[in-house]
Backbone as CSV, one residue per row, in Angstrom:
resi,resn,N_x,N_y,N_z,CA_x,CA_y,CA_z,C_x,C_y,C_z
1,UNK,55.452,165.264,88.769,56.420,164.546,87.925,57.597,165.473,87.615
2,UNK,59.081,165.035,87.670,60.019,165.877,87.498,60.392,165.882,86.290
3,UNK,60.608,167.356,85.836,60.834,167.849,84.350,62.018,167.429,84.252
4,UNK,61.577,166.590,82.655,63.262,166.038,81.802,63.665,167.012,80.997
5,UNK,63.442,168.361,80.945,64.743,168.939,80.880,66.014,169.171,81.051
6,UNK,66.806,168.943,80.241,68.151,168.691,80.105,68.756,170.169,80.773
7,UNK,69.710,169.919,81.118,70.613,171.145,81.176,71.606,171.427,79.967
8,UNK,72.399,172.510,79.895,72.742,172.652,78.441,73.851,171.890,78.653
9,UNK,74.874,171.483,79.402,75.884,170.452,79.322,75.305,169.047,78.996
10,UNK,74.215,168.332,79.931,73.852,167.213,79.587,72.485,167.083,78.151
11,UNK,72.263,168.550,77.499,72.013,168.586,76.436,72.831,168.370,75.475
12,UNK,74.075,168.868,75.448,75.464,169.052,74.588,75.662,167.356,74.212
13,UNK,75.709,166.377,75.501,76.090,165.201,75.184,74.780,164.255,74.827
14,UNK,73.453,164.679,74.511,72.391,164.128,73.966,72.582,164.253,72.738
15,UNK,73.087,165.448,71.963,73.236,165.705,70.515,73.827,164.550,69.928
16,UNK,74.691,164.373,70.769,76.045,163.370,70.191,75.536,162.024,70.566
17,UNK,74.795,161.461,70.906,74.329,160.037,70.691,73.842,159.708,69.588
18,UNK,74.139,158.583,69.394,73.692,158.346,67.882,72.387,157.757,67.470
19,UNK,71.542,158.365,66.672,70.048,157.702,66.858,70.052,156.040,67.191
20,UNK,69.119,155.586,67.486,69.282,154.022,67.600,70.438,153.650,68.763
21,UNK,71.066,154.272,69.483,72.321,153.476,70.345,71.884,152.808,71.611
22,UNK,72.375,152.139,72.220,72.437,151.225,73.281,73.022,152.010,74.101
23,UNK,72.737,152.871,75.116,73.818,153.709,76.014,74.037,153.283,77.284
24,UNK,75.197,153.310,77.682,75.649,152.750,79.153,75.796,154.438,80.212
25,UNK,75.239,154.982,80.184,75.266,156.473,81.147,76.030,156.061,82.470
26,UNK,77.122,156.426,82.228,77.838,156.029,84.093,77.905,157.207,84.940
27,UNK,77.574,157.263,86.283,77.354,158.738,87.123,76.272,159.357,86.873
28,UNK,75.008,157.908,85.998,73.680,158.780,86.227,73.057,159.739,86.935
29,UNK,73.289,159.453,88.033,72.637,160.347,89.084,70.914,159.912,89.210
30,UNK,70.177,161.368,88.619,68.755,161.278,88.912,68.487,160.248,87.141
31,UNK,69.407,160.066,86.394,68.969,159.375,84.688,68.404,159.943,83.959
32,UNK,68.258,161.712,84.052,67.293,162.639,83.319,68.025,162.283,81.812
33,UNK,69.383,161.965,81.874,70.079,161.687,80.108,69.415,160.728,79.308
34,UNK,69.397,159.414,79.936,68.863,158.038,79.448,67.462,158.136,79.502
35,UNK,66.880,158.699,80.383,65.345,158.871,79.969,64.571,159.534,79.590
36,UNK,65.899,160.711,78.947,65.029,161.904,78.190,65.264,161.458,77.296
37,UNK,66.248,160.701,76.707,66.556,159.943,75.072,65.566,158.877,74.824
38,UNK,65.238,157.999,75.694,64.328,156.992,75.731,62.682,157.562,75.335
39,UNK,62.614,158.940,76.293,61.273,159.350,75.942,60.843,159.785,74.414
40,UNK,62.244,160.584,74.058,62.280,160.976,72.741,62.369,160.112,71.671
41,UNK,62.674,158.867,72.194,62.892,157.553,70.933,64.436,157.396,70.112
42,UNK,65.167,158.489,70.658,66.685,158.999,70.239,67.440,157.254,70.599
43,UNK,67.207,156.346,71.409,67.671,155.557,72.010,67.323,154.419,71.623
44,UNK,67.801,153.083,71.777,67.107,151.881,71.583,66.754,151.553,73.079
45,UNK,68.051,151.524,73.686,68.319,151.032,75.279,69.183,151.337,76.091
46,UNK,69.020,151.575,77.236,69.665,152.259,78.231,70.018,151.784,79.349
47,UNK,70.978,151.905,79.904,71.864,151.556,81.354,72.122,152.662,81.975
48,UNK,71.909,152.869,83.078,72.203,153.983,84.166,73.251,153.749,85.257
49,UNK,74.180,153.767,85.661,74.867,153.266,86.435,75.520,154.465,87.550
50,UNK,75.309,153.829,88.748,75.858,154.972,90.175,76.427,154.412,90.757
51,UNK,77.411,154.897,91.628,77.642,154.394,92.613,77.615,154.448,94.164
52,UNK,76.063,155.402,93.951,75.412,155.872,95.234,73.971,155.331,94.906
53,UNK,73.453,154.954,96.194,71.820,154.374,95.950,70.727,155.053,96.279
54,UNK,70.869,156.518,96.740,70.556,157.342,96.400,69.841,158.014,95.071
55,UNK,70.322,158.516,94.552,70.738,159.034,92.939,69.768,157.852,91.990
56,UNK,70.446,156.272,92.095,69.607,155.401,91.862,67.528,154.970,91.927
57,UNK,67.553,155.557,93.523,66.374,155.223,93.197,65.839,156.366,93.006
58,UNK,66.307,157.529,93.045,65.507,158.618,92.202,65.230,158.581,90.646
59,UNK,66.434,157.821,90.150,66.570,157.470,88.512,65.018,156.704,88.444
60,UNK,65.040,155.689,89.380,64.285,154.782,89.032,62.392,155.312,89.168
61,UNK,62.423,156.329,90.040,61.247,157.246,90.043,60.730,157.910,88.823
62,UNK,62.355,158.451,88.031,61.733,159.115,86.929,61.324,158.110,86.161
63,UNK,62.115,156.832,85.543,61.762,156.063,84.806,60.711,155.425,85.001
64,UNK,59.873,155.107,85.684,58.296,154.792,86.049,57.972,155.841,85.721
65,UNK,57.836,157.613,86.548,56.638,158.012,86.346,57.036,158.465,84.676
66,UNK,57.731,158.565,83.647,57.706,158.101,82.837,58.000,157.180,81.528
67,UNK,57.441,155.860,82.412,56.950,155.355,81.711,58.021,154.000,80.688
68,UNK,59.472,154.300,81.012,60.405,153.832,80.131,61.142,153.144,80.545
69,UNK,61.729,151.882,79.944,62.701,150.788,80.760,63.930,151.135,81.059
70,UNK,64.831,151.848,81.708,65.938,152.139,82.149,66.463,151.301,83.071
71,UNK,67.336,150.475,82.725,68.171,149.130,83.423,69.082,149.730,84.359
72,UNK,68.981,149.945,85.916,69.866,150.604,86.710,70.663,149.221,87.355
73,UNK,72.189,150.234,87.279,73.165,149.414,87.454,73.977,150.115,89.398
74,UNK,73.828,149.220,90.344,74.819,149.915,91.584,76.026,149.331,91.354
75,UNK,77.064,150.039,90.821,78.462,149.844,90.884,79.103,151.131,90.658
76,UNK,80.411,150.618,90.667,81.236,151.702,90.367,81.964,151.851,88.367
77,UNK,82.031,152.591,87.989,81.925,152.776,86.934,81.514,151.983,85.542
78,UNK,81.973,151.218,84.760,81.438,150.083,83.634,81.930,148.509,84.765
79,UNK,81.923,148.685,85.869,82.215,147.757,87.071,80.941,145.955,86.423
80,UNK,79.770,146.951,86.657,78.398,146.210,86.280,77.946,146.164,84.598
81,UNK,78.642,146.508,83.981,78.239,146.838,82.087,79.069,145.588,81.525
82,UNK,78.352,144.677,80.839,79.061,143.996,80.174,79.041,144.682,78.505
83,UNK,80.683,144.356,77.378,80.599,145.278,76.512,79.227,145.186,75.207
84,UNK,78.947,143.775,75.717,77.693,143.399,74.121,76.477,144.419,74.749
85,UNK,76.001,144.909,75.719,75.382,145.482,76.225,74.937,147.116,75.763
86,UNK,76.134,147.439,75.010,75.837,148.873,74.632,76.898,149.020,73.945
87,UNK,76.832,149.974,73.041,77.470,150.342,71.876,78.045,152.267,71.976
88,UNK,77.796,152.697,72.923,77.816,154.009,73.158,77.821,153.986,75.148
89,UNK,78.860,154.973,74.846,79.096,155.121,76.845,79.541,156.693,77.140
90,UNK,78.257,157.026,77.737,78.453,158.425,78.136,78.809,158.620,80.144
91,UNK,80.395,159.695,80.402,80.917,159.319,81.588,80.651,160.990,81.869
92,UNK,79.764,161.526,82.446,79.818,163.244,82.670,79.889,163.250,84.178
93,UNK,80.237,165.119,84.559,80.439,165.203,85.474,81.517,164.887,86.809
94,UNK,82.697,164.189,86.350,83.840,163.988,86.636,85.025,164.304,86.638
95,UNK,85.998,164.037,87.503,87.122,164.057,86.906,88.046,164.110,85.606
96,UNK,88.820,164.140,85.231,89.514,163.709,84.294,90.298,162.079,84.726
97,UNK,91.166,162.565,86.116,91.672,161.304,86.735,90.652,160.003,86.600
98,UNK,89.210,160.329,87.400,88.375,159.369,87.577,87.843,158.647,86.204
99,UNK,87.959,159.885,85.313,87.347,159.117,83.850,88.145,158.143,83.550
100,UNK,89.743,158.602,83.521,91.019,157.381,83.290,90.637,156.360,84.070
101,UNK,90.273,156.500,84.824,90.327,155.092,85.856,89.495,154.193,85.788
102,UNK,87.846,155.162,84.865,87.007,153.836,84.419,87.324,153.666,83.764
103,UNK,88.072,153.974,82.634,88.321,153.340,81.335,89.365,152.396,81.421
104,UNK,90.323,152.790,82.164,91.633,151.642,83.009,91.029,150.117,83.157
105,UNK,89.474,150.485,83.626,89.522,149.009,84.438,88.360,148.688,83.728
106,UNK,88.251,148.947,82.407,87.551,148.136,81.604,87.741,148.366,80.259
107,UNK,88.421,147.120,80.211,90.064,147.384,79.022,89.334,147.220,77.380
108,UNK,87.518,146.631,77.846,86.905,146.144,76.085,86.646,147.237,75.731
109,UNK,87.161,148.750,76.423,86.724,150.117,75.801,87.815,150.064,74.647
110,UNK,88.787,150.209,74.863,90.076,150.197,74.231,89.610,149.731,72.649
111,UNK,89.304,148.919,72.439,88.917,147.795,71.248,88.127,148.377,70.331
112,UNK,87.660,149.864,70.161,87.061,150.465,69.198,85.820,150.064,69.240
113,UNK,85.331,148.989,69.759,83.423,149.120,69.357,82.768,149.957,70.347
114,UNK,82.861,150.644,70.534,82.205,151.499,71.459,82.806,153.015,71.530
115,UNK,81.454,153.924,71.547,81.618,155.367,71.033,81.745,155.986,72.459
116,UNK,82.739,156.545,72.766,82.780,157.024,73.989,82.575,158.471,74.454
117,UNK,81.628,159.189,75.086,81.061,160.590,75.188,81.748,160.945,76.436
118,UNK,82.821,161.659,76.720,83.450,162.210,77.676,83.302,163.225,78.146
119,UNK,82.830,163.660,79.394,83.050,165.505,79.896,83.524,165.309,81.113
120,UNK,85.214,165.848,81.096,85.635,166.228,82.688,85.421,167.419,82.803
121,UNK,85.184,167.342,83.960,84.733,168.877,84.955,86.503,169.357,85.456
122,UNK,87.408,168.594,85.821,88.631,168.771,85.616,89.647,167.932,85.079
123,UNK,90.933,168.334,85.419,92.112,167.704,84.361,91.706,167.058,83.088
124,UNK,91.486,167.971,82.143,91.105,167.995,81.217,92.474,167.627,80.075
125,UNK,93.436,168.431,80.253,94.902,167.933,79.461,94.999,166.751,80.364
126,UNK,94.906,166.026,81.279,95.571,164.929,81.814,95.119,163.607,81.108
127,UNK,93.634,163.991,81.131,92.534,163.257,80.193,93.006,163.265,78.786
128,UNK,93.318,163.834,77.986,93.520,163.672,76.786,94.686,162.899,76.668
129,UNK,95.905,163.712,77.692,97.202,162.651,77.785,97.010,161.161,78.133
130,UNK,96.204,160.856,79.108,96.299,159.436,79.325,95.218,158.851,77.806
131,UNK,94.415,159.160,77.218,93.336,158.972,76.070,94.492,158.352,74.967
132,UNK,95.651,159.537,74.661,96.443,159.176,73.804,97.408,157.683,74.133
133,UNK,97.853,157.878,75.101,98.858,156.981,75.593,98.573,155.176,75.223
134,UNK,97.130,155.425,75.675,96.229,153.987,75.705,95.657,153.528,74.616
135,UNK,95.698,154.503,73.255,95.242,154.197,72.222,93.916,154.661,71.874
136,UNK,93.473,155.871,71.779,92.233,156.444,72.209,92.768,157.202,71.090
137,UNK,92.048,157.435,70.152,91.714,158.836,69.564,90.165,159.702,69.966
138,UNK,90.510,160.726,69.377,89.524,161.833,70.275,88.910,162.026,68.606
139,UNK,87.846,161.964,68.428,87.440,162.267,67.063,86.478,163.428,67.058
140,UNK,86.387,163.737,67.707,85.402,165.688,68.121,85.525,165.838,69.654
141,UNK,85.764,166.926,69.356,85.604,167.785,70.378,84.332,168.787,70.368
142,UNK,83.619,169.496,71.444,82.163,169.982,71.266,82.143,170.955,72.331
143,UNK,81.874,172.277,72.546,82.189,172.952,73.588,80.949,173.333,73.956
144,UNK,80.067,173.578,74.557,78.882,174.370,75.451,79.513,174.991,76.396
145,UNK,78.376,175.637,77.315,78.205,176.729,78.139,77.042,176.331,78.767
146,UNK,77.472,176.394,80.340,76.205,176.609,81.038,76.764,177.462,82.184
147,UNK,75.703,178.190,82.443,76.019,179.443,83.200,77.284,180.408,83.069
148,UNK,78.509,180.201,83.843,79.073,181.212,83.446,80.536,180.293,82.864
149,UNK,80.311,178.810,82.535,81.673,178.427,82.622,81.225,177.134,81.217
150,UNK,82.863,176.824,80.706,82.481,176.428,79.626,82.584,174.947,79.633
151,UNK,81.789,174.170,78.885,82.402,172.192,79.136,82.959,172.181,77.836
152,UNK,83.908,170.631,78.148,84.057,170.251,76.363,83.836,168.804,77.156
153,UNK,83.095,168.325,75.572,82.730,166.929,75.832,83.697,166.196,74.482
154,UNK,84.260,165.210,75.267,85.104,164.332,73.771,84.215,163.540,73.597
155,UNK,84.433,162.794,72.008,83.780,161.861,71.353,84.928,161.213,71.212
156,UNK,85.784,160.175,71.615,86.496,159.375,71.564,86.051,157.515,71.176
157,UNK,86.756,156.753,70.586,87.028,155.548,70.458,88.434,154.698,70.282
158,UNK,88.396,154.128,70.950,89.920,153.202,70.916,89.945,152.293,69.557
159,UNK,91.390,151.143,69.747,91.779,151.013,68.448,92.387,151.834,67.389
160,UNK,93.546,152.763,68.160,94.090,153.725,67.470,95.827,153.665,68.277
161,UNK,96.176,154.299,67.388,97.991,154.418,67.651,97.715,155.098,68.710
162,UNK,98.960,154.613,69.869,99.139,155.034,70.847,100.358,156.142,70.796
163,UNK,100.400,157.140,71.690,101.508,158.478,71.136,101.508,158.766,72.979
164,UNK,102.488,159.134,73.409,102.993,159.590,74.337,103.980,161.052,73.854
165,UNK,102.705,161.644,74.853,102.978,163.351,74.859,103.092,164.250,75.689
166,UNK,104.074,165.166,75.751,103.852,165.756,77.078,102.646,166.132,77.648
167,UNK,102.674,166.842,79.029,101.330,167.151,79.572,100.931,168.584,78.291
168,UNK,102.316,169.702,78.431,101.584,170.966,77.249,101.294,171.137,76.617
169,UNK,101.501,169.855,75.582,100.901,169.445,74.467,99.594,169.032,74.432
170,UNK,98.949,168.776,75.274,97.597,168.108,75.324,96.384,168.893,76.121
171,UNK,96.771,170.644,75.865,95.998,171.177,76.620,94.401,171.850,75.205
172,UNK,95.012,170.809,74.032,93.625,170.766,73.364,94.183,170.062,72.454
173,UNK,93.365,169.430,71.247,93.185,168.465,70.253,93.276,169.094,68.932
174,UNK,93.494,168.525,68.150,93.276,168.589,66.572,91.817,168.901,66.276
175,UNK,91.424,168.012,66.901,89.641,167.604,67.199,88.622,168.843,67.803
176,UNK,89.431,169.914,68.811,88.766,170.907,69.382,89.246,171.816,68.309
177,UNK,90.396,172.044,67.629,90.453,173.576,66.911,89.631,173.414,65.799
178,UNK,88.404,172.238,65.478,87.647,172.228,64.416,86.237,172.754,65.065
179,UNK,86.409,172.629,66.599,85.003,173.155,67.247,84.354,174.323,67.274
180,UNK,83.164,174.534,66.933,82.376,175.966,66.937,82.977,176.179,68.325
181,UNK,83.582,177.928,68.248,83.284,178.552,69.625,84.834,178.276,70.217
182,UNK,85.672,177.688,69.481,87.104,177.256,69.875,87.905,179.020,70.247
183,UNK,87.931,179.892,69.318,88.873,180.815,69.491,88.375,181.769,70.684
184,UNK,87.242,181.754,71.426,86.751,182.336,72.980,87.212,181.043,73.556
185,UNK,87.127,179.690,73.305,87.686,178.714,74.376,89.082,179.254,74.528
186,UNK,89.918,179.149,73.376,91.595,179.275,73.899,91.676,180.529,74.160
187,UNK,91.015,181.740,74.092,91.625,183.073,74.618,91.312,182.910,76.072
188,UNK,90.226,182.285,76.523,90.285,182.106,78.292,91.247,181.497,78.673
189,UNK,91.118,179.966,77.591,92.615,179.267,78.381,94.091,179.544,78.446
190,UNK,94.805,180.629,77.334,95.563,181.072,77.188,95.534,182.591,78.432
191,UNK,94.261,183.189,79.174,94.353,183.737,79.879,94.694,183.437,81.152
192,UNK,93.725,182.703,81.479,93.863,181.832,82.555,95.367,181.086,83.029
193,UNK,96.148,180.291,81.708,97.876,179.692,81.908,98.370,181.140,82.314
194,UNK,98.242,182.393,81.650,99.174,183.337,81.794,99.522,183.368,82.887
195,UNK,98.144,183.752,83.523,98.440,184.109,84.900,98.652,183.126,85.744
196,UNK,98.649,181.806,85.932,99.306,181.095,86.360,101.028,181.216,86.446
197,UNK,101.302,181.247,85.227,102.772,181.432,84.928,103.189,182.727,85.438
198,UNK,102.653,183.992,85.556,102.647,185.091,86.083,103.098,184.679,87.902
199,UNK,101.899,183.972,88.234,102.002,183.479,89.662,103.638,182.404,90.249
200,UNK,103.783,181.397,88.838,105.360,180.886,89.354,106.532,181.859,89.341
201,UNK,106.038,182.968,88.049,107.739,183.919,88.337,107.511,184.559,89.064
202,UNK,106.856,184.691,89.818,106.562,185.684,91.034,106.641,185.211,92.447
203,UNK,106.476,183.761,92.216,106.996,183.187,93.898,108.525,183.024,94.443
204,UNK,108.131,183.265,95.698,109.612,183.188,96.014,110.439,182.032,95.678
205,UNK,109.674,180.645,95.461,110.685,179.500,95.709,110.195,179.038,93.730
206,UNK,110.801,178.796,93.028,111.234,178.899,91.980,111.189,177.382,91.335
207,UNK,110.515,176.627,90.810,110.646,175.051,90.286,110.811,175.111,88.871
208,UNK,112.024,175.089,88.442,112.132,175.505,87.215,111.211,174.909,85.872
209,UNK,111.921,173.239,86.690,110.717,172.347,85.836,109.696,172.645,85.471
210,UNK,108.939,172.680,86.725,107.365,173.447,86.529,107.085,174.241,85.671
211,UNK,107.996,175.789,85.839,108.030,176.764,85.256,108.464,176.979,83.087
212,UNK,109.499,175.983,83.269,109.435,175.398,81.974,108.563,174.690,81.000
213,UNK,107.987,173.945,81.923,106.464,173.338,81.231,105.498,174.287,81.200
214,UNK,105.411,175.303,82.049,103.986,176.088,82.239,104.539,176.802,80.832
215,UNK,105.886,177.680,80.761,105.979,178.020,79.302,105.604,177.584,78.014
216,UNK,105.984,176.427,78.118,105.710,175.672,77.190,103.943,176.017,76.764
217,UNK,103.205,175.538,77.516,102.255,175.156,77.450,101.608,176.498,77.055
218,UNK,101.851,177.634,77.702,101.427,178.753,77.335,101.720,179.278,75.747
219,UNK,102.741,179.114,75.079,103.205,179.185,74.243,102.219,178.277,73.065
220,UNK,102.100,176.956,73.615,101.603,175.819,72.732,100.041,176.460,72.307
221,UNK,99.547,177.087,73.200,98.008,177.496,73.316,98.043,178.940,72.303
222,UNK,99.050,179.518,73.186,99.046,181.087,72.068,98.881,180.770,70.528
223,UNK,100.007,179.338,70.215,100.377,179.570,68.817,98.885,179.136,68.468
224,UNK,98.488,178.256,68.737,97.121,177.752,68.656,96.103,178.543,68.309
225,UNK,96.092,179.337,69.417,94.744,180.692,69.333,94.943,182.031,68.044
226,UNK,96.468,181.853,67.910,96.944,183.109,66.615,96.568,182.216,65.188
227,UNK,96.515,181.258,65.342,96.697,180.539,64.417,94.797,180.478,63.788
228,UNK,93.653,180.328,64.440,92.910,180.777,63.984,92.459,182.061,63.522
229,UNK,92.939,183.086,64.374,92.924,184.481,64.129,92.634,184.751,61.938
């Protein structure tokens, strides 16, 4: 029988479910999330959703050998989820782009009844920018560690003012500088822009634009990171 041990990222976003929730897990994979909550009783009910059938019927292995009803869905993101169905929607392991795009095309997220558990693996400012734009507030931010690199998972819900912001502005939240572990997050990320920006004044061909925003942004993070100091 395969151990439901969590990993510490898909531990990070177990914390944050809310006892009793209805969860829609999209990009289940093997469903170790939904059926380690189910085993624990953390859950009422659960949806697993892939869009490989693969991944699927391994989900569906664990959930027999133990023991728990996990409703597997083959589609592509909340494609197969209707919204009375669950009250909580966890999207890990993705994009940032791809997260926008499930949430794009299933507009009853928007509408505030539903608690949304986010972790991109990248474009992480792009994600927050499009979050804002659409009416999304981000109401925590949560940072872990697994192995040598760090996640942040948002807790977002819609039904909120929409704000259009640049991209440098959105390379963290109101919501993350309240997070344990924030001032090692922005000294990497403020390391990491440097040298990026290091890398545009140093190329031969010169995009100022670019180079103006990367300032920016570097700047936006510094004041950020001095600012807890």
């Amino acid at each position: 029988m395969e151990s439901m041990v969590l990993t510490p990222r898909l531990a990070c976003i177990a914390s944050l479910i809310p006892q009793g929730a209805r969860l829609a897990d999209i990009g289940t994979d093997h469903g170790k999330l939904p059926v380690s909550l189910l085993l624990a009783g953390r859950i009422a009910a659960a949806i697993g959703s892939d869009i490989r059938e693969g991944p699927l019927a391994h989900a569906a292995r664990n959930a027999a050998d133990y023991g728990v009803s996990l409703s597997l869905r083959l589609a592509a993101g909340l494609d197969a989820v209707q919204p009375e169905e669950c009250d909580t929607v966890s999207i890990a392991g993705m994009g940032g782009q791809t997260i926008a795009e499930i949430l794009a095309a299933a507009p009853w997220c928007e509408q505030g009844q539903h608690l949304l558990l986010l972790q991109p693996m990248t474009m992480i400012y792009e994600l927050r920018q499009w979050l804002w734009a659409h009416g999304y507030a981000i109401e925590r931010e949560t940072l872990c560690r697994e192995d040598r690199r760090q996640y942040v998972v948002l807790s977002v819900r819609g039904s909120a003012e929409k704000k259009e912001l640049p991209l440098w502005q959105c390379a963290f939240s109101p919501a993350l500088l309240q997070a344990d572990g924030v001032k090692d997050y922005l000294k990497a990320l403020l390391t990491r822009e440097e040298r990026a920006l290091e890398g545009m004044q140093q190329a031969n061909a010169i995009d100022k634009a670019r180079l103006d925003t990367q300032r920016c942004l570097v700047m936006e993070i510094k004041q950020a990171w001095e600012g807890l100091q």
